[in-house]
N, C-alpha and C positions, 0 to 999 in steps of 0.2 A: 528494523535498523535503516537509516538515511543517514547517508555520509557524505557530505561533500569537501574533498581535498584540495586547496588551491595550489597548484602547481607551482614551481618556481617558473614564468613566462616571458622576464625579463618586464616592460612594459605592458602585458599583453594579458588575454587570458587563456588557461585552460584549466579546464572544472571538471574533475574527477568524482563519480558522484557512481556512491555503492548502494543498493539497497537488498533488502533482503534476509534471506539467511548471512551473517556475518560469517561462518566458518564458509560458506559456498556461496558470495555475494554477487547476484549480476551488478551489469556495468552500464554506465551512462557518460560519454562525452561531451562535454560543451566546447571547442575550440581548442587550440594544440600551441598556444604560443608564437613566439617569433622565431624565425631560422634557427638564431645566435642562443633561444633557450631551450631546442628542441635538445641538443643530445644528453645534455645534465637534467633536462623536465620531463617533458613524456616519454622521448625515448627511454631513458633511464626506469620512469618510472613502469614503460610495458615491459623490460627484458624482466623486472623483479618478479613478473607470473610465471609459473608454468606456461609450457607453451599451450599444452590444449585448455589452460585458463584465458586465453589471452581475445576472447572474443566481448563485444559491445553491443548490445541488445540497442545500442540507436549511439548516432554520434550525429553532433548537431554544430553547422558551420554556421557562426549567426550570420557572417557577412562578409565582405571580401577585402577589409583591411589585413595589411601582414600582417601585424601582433596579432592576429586573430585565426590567419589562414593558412600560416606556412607552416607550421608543427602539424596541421592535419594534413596536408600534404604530402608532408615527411610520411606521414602514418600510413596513408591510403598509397602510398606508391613505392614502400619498404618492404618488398618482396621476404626479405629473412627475418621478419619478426614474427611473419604466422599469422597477423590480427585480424578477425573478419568481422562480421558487422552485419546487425538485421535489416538494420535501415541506416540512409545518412539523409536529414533533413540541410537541405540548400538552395539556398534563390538564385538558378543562374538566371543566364540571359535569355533562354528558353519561358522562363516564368513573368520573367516581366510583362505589362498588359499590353496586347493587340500583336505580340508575338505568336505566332502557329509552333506548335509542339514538337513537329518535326524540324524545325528551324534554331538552328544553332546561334544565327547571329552573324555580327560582323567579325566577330573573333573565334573563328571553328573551333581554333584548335585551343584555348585557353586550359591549363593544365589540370585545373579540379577537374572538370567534367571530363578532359581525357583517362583521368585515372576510374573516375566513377562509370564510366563507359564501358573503357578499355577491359578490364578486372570484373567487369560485369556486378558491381555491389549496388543492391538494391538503391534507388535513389526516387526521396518525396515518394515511396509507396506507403505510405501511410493515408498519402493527399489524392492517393491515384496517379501520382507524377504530377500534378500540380504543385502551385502554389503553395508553400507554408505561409498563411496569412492569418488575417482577420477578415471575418467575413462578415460583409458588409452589414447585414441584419440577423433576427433569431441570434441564437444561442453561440457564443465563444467555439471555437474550433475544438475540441476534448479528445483528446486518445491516448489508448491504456495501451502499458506493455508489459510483458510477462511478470504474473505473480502482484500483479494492481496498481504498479506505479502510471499515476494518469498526470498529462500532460495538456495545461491549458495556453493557448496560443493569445499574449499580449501583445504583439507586434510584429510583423511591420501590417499596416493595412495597403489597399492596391495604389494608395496616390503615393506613399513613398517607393514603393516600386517601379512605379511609373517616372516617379520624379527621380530615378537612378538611371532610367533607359538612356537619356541623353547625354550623361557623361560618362555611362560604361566603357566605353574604350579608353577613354583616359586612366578611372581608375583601377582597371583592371592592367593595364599595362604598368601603373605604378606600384601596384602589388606583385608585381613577376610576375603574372600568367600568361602572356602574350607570350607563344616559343620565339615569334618574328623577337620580337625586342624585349628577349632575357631581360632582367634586375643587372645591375650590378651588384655585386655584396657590400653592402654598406657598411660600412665602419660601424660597430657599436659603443654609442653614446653610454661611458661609463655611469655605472649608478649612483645615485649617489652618497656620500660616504655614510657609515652609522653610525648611529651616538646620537648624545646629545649636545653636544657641543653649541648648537645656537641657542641654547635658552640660560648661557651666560652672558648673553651675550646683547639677546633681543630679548624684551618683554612679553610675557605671557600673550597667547591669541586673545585679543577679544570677540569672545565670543557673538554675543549680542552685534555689535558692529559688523563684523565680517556675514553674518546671518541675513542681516538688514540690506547687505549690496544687493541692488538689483538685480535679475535674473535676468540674462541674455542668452537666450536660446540656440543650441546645435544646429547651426545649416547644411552640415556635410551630409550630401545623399548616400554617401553607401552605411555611415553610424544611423542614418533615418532606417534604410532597408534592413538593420539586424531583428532577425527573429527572438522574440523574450519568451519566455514562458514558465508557467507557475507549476512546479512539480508538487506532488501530495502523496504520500503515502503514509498508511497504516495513523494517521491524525499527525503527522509532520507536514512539514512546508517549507518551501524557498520560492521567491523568484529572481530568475534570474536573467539580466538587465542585456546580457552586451552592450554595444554603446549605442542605445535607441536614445529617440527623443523622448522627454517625460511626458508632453501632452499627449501622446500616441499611449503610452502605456497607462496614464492618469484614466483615459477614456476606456479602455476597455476592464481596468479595475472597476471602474462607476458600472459596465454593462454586468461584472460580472458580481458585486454589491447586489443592485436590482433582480439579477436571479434569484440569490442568494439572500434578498430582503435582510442584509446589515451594512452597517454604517462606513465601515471597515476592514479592509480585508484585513483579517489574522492570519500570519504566515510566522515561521519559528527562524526565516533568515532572508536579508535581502543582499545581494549580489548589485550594489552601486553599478548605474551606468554609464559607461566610458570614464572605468578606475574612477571614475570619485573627482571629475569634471566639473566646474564651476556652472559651466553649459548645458549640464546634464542633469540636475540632481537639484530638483526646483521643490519647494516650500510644500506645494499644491501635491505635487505629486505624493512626496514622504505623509501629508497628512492624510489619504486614503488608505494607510496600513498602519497595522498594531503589531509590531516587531522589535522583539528581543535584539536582535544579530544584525550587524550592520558590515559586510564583507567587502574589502579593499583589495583588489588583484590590482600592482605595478608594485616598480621599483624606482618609479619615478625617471626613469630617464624620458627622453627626449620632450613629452609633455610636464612635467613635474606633477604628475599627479600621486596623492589627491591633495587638490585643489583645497585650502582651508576655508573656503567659501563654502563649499559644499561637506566639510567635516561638520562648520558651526551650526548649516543648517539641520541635519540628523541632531544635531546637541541643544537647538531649541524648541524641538517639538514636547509637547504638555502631558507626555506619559512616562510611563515610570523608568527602573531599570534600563538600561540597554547597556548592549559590549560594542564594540569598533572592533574588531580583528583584519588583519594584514600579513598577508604573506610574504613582504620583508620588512625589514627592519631600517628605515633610511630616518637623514636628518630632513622627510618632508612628513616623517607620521609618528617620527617619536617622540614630539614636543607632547603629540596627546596624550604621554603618559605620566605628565606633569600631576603627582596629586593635588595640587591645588585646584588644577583644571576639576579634575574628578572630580573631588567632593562636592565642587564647585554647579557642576553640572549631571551627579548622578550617575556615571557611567565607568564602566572597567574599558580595560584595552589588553589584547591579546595580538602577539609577536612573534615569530618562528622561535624554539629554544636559539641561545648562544652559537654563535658563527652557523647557521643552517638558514635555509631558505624554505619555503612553504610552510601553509598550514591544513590540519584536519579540523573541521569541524562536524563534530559528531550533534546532528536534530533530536 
């Protein structure tokens, strides 16, 4: 069994991901959402374990955007929930290149690592305290955790970490973790409303067209620094993207093709990067994989994603079948439930049930 649950995250992600015995399933975290979706999302979703259920054979922060980093946060520093943890895979500033190990940086005290510190929770022992990367030649980075779920590492390589060192303080201080200069709480950007309402309104997406817009690539150094990686177990598959850039993950698909001597990586789910971003989710990339499952984590607030550039592109690739699944239900992802759309271009669309948020997807 491989399950991966899209949290409700507001914007953001967090990827609940079971495998195993189903009656006794270990646990895998990918990222914990924003502040604003932390108490209806993972929190929510850790008090519904038993408490001596409530541990994570690895919990994996891709990178230090808030939709990404403050629900784990919440987690690793929420003394009354009980949650422990075998490992937490994360790039601080310690890992960035030409940094020394004992050296914390300009920002000591930044609140991830004070909690992974403070709490004593295993941190990159899998890497020896290193790096979660790509490494530079030989073989993909590869490691297994209890009971065979193996873990291949697509991203980041050492220049986008490199290429993070010099505006780390910026964006580590625009994500809260600087104690000198707390966040303030932001207002949250309502989502936006559900239905269908604009396809009385506006004409169906053209597909073909919106496919065809040129591809303008992600600049942002800390979406470059997110850790991706391809889970596998018992002949299931996902990878899963955070908001990396596509040539960085295209490239280490090709490295791990050539191991692998095929054309394609076959995988049974792909986890869209940065929600389903115009910027992110390029032609080149989609054509190095053979997948069923095409996964949307947001709500579309603040960036409107996903972007219908990058919906049309997954919808004009030359293989068969596929599903779009979304874990809510807005007027940016439900025009693609248009049957004409379908028929039109071969594919289903899956939805949280009526007034609910999140979805499971069972591998």
């Amino acid at each position: 069994m491989l399950r991966i649950e899209m949290l409700p995250a507001a914007q953001g992600d967090a990827l609940w991901i079971e495998y195993g015995d189903a009656t006794r399933p270990r646990r895998v975290l990918v990222d914990g959402g924003t502040a604003s979706s932390w108490k209806e999302g993972l929190r929510a979703r850790v008090e519904a374990l038993p408490r001596d259920a409530r541990h994570f054979d690895l919990l994996i922060v891709t990178h230090i955007d808030a939709d990404h980093i403050d629900g784990a946060l919440a987690l690793l520093t929420d003394e009354s929930l009980g949650a422990s943890f075998g490992d937490v895979w994360f790039n601080g500033w310690r890992h960035l290149p030409e940094t020394p190990l004992e050296s914390l940086g300009p920002i000591d005290g930044e609140q991830l690592t004070d909690a992974l510190i403070g709490h004593g929770i295993p941190w990159n022992e899998a890497f020896g305290g290193r790096a979660v990367g790509v490494n530079a030649d030989g073989k993909l980075a590869r490691r297994e955790l209890a009971e065979g779920l193996a873990l291949t590492v697509l991203s980041p390589t050492a220049k986008q970490l490199a290429d993070l060192k010099p505006v780390w303080r910026k964006v580590v201080e625009e994500a809260g973790l600087d104690p000198d200069k707390p966040r303030q709480p932001a207002e949250e950007e309502p989502a936006p409303t559900p239905g269908l309402e604009r396809l009385g309104v506006e004409p169906l997406p053209d597909v073909p067209a919106l496919a065809a817009v040129p591809f303008k690539a992600d600049t942002a150094e800390a979406n470059g620094s997110s850790i991706v990686v391809l889970l596998e177990y018992e002949g299931k598959s996902a990878v899963l993207c955070g908001d990396a850039f596509p040539p960085v993950v295209q490239a280490s698909i090709g490295r791990l093709l050539a191991e692998r001597a095929a054309d394609r990586l076959t995988v049974d789910a792909f986890k869209l990067p940065h929600h389903g971003s115009h910027a992110n989710v390029s032609l080149d990339l989609l054509a190095t994989l053979d997948c069923p499952r095409y996964l949307f984590s947001s709500n579309g607030a603040h960036t409107r994603h996903p972007h219908p550039e990058a919906v049309a592109r997954v919808l004009v690739a030359d293989w068969g079948e596929r599903s779009l699944l979304f874990n809510y239900a807005t007027s940016f992802n439900e025009p693609w439930a248009e049957q004409e759309l379908r028929d039109q271009h071969h594919y289903e669309t899956r939805y949280p049930p009526d007034g609910e948020v999140g979805l499971v997807v069972d591998l």
